[in-house]
C-alpha positions, 0 to 999 in steps of 0.5 A, a space after each residue: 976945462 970942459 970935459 967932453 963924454 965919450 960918444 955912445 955907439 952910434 944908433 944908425 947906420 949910414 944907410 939908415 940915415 940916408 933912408 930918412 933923407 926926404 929931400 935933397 939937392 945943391 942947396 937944402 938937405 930935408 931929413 926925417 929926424 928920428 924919435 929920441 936924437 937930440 941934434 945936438 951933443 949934449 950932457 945927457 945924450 952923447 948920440 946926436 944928428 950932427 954926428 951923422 951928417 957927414 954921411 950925408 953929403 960927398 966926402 969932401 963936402 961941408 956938413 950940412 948946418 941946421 936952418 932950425 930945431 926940433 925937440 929930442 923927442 919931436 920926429 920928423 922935417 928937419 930943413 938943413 943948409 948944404 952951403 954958406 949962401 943956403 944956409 944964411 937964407 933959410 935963416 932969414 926965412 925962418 925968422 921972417 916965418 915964411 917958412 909952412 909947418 905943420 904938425 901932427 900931434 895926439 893929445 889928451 882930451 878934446 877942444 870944445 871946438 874943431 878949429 881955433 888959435 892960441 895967442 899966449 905969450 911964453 917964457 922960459 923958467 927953469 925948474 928943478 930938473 929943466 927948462 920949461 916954458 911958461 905962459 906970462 902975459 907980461 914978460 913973455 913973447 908973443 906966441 901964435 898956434 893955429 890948430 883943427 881937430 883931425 880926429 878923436 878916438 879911445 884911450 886905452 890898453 898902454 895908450 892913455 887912460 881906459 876911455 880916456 878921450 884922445 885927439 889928433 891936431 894938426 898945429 900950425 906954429 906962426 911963430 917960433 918959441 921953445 916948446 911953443 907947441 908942447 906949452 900952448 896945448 898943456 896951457 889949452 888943458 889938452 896936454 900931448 900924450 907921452 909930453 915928459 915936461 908938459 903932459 902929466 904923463 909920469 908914472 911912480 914907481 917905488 915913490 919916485 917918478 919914472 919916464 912917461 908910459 908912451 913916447 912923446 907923440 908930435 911930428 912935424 908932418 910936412 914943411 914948405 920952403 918958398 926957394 925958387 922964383 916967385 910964381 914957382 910953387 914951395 919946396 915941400 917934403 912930408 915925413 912918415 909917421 915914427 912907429 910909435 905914432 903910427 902904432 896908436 893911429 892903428 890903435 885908435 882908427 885915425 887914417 893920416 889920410 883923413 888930414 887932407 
């Protein structure tokens, strides 16, 4: 028999939670998914977004179902179905890829180019303490990444290295892996900053690994549904930057407006 951990303290309360709501109506529910929430429960993390949804909708509604994922430590547009018939088709849209994503990330270093792809197939290995992905040419699935650079700027001061280059991308996932975006940009030697898996950015203390200086710093910014009729434009919603973000792109001098 499973045993089941008692859920934590709830971390928001129903009128936080619906302040992140960035689109809604009869069909689809687009949520910005805060820093830190898994969304599901799990053994390491008892607080989780489903847990919330129900505040969400009218008290005799369905919960909303997830059309996707995010990472815990990815923020953001999260898409959500609000009935069976929603959910089945955003379903088929995510997996058809015709769902836009973009995705604002700072990381380390700099591309020798300002704009490029990355096609590296990826798997999933485990490693002693999670699941990573890897890239292998001959068993992995195929993985594309657009990217730009938006802009560079200075580590320093808690952010990165003291004069440490830092970058900001805007990603465009054509596919969908695990951690697709995490993997390809360590792979490309860029890795994101405050990554716990893929950016070497652990510090020791007392000869033992402690979490990242930094949080993770990657946030599905926007997100475009092709839901009504053909000649209709998306559906589309656009997520703040999370505090953290937001605090370096002060810091380094990136303006979001810059992205266009």
């Amino acid at each position: 028999m499973a045993i089941m951990l008692p859920l934590a303290p709830p971390a928001y309360t129903p009128e936080e939670m619906r302040a992140r709501v960035l689109h809604q109506d009869a069909d689809v529910l687009i949520v910005d998914k805060p820093y830190g929430l898994p969304v599901h429960y799990g053994t390491k993390s008892t607080d989780h977004l489903e847990r919330y949804l129900p505040w969400l909708v009218a008290e005799d509604a369905p919960a909303p179902r997830l059309a996707h994922r995010l990472d815990k430590d990815t923020t953001g547009c999260l898409v959500l179905g609000l009935n069976e018939t929603a959910s089945t088709r955003l379903g088929k849209l995510f997996l058809a890829g015709r769902v836009g994503k973009r995705y604002w990330a700072v990381v380390k270093g700099r591309p020798a180019a300002d704009e490029g792809r990355i096609e590296l197939p990826l798997i999933k290995r485990q490693v002693p303490g999670c699941s990573r992905m890897m890239v292998d040419h001959e068993e992995g699935k195929h993985a594309l990444t657009e990217w730009r650079v938006v802009a560079e700027g200075a580590g320093g001061d808690g952010i990165g290295a003291e004069g440490q280059t830092l970058s900001w991308l805007e990603l465009t996932p054509r596919t969908g892996r695990m951690h697709q975006l995490r993997a390809h940009c360590e792979a490309m030697g860029w890795p994101m900053l405050g990554d716990p898996i893929y950016g070497r950015d652990w510090r020791v203390e007392g000869g033992r690994e402690r979490a990242p200086t930094v949080p993770l710093h990657l946030h599905a910014r926007w997100v475009a549904l092709p839901w009504g009729p053909p000649a209709e434009p998306p559906m589309t919603a656009t997520a703040p930057l999370p505090p953290h973000m937001r605090d370096t792109f002060q810091r380094l001098g990136f303006a979001p407006e810059a992205a266009g």
